[in-house]
Chimera marker file (.cmm) of the C-alpha trace (Angstrom):
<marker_set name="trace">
<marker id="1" x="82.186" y="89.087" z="95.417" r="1" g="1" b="0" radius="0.5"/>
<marker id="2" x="81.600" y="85.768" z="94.009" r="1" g="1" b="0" radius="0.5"/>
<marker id="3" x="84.686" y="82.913" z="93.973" r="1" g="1" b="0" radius="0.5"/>
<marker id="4" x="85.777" y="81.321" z="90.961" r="1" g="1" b="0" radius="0.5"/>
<marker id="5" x="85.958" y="77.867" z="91.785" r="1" g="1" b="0" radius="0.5"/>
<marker id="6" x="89.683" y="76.706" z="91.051" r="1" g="1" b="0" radius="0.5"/>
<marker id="7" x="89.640" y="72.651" z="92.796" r="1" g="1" b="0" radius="0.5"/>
<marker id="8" x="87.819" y="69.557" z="90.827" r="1" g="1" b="0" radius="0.5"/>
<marker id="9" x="86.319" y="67.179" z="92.129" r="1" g="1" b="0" radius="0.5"/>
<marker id="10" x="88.872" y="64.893" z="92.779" r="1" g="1" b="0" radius="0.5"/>
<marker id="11" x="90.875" y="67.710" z="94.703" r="1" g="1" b="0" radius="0.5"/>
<marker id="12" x="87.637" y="68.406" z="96.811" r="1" g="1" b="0" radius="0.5"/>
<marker id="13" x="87.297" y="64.885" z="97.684" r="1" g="1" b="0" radius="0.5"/>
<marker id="14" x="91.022" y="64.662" z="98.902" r="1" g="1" b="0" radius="0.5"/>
<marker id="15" x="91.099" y="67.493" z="100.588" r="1" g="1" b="0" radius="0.5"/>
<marker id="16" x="88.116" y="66.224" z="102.164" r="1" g="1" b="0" radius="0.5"/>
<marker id="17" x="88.812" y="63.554" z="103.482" r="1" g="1" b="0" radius="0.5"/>
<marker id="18" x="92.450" y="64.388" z="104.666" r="1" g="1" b="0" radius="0.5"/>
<marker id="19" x="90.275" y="67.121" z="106.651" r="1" g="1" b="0" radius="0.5"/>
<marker id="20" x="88.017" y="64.618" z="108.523" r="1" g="1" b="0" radius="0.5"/>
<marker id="21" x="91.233" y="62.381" z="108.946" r="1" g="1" b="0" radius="0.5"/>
<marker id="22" x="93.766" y="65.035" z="110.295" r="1" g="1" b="0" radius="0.5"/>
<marker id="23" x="90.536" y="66.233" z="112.398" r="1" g="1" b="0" radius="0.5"/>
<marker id="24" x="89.584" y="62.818" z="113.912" r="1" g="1" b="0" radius="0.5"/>
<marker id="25" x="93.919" y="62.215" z="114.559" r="1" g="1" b="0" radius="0.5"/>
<marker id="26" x="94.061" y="65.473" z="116.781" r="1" g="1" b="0" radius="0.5"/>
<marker id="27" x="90.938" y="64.659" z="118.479" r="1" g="1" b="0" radius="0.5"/>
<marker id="28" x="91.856" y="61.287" z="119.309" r="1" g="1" b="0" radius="0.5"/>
<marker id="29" x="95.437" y="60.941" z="119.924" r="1" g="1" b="0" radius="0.5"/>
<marker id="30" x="97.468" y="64.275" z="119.619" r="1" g="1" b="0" radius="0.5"/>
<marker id="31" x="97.410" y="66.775" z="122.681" r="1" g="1" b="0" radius="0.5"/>
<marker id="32" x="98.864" y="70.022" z="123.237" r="1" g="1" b="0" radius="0.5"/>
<marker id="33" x="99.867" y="72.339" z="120.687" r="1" g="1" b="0" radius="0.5"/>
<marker id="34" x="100.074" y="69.986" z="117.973" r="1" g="1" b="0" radius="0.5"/>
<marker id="35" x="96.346" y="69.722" z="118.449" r="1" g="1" b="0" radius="0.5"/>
<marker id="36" x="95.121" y="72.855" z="117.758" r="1" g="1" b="0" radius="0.5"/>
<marker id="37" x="97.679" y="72.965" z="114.710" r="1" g="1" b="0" radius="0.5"/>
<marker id="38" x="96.137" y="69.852" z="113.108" r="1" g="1" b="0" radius="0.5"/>
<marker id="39" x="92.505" y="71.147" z="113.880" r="1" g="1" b="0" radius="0.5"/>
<marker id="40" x="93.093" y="74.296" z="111.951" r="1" g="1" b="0" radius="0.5"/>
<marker id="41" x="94.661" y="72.421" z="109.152" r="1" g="1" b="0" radius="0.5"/>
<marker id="42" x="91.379" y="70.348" z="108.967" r="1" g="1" b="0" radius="0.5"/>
<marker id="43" x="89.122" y="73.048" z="109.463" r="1" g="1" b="0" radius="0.5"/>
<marker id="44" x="90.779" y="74.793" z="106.368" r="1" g="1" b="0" radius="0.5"/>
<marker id="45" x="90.644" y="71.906" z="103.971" r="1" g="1" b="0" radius="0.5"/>
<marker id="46" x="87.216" y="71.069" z="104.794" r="1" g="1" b="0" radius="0.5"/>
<marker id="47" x="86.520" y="74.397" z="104.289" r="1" g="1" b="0" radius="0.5"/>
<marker id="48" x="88.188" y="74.692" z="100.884" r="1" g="1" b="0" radius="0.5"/>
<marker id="49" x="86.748" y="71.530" z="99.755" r="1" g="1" b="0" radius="0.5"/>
<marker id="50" x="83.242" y="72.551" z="100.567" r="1" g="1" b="0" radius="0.5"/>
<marker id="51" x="83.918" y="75.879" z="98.809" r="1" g="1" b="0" radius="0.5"/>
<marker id="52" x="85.601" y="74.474" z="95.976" r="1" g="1" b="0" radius="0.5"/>
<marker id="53" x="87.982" y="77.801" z="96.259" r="1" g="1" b="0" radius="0.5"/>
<marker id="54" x="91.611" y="77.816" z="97.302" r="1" g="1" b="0" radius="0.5"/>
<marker id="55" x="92.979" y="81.221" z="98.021" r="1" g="1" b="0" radius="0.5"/>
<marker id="56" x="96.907" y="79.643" z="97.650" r="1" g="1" b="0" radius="0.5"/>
<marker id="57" x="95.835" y="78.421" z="93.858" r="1" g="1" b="0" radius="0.5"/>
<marker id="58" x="94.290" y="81.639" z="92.760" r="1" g="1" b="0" radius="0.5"/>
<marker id="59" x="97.255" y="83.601" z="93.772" r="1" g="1" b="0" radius="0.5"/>
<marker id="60" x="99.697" y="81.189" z="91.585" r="1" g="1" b="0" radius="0.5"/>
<marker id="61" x="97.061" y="81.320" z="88.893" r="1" g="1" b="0" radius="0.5"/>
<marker id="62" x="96.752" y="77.283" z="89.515" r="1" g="1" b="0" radius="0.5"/>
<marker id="63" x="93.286" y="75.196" z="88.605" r="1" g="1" b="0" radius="0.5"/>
<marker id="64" x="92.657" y="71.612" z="88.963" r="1" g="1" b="0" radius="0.5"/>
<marker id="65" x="88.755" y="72.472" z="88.158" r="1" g="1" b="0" radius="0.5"/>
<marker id="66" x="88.128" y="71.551" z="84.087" r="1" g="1" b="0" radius="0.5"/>
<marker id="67" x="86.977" y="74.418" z="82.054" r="1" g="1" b="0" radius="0.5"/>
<marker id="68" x="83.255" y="74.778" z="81.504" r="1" g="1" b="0" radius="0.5"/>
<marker id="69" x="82.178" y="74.168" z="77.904" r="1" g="1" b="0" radius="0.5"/>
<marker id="70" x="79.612" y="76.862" z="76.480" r="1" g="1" b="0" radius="0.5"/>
<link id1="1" id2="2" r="1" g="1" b="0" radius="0.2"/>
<link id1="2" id2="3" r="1" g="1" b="0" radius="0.2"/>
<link id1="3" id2="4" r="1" g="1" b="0" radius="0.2"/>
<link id1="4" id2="5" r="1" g="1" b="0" radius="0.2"/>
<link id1="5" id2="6" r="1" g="1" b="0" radius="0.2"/>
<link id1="6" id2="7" r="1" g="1" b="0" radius="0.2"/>
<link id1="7" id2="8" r="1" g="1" b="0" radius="0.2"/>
<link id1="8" id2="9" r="1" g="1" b="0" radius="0.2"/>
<link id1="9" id2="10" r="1" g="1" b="0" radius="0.2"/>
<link id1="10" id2="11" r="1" g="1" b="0" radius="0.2"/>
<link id1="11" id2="12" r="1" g="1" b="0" radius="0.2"/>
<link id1="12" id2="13" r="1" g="1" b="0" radius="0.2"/>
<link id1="13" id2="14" r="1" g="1" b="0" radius="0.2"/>
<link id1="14" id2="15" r="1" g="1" b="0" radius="0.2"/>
<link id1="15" id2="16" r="1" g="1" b="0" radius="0.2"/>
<link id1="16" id2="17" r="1" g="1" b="0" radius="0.2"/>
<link id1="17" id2="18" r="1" g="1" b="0" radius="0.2"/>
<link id1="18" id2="19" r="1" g="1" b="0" radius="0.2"/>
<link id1="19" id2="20" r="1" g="1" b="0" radius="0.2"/>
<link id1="20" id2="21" r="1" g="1" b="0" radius="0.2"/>
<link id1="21" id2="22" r="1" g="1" b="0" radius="0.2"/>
<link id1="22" id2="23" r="1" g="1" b="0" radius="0.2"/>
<link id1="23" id2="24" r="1" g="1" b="0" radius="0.2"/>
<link id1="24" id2="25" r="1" g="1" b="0" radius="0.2"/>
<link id1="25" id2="26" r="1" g="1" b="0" radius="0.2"/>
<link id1="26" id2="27" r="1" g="1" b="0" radius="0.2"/>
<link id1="27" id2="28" r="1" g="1" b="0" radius="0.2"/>
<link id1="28" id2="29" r="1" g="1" b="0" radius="0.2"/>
<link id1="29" id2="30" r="1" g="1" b="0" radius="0.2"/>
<link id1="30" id2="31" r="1" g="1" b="0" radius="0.2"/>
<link id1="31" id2="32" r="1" g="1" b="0" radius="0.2"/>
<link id1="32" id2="33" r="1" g="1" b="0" radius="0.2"/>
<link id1="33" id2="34" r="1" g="1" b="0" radius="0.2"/>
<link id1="34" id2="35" r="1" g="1" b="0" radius="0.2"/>
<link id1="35" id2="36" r="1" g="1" b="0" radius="0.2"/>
<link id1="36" id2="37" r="1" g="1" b="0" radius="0.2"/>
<link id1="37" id2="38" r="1" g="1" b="0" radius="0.2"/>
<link id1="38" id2="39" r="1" g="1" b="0" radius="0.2"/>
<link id1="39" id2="40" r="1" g="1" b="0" radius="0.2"/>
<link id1="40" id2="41" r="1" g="1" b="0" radius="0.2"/>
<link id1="41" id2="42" r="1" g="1" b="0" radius="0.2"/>
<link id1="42" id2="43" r="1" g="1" b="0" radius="0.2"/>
<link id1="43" id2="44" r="1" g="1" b="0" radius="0.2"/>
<link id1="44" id2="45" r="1" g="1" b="0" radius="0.2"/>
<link id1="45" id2="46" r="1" g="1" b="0" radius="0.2"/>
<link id1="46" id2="47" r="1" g="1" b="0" radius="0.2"/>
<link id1="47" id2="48" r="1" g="1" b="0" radius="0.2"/>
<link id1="48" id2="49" r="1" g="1" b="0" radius="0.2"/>
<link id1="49" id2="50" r="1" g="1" b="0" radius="0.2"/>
<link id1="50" id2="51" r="1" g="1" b="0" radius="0.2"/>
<link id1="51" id2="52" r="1" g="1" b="0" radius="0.2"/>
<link id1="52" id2="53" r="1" g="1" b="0" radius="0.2"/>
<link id1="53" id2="54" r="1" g="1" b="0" radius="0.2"/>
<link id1="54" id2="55" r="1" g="1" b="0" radius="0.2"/>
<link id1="55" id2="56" r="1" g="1" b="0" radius="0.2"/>
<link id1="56" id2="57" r="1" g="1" b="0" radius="0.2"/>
<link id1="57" id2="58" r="1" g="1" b="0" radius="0.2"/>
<link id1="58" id2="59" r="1" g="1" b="0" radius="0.2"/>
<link id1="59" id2="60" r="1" g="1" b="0" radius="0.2"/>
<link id1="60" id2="61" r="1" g="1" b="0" radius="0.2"/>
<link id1="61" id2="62" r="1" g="1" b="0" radius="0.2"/>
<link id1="62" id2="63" r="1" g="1" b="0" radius="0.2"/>
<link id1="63" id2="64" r="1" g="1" b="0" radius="0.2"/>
<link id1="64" id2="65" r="1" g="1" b="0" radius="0.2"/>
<link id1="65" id2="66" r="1" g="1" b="0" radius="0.2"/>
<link id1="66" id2="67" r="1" g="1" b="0" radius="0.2"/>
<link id1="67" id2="68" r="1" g="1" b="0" radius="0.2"/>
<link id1="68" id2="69" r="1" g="1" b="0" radius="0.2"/>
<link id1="69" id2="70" r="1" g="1" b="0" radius="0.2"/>
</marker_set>
């Protein structure tokens, strides 16, 4: 099964880098709970951005990737 790709680039990069941010903040000052929250949270925007797929936009039928011209 292939994904569609549904971010752009500018999405990707966001999510990116709110990733690496919200990682680096619950490895260096959070603890508890509230760390493991904000490493998942990271963990699944880096991993969206990398994929340039999110599961939440395909199932509102939502794209911020422009269509490809033939």
């Amino acid at each position: 099964m292939k994904l569609k790709q549904n971010l752009g680039p500018v999405d990707g990069l966001i999510r990116a880098l709110l990733g690496v941010g919200l990682f680096l903040l619950a490895n260096l000052t959070v603890e508890g709970i509230r760390d493991g929250v904000l490493e998942v949270a990271a963990v699944i925007l880096i991993f969206t951005a990398v994929l340039g797929y999110c599961p939440i936009y395909a199932l509102l039928g939502f794209t911020t990737r422009k269509p490809e011209r033939d």
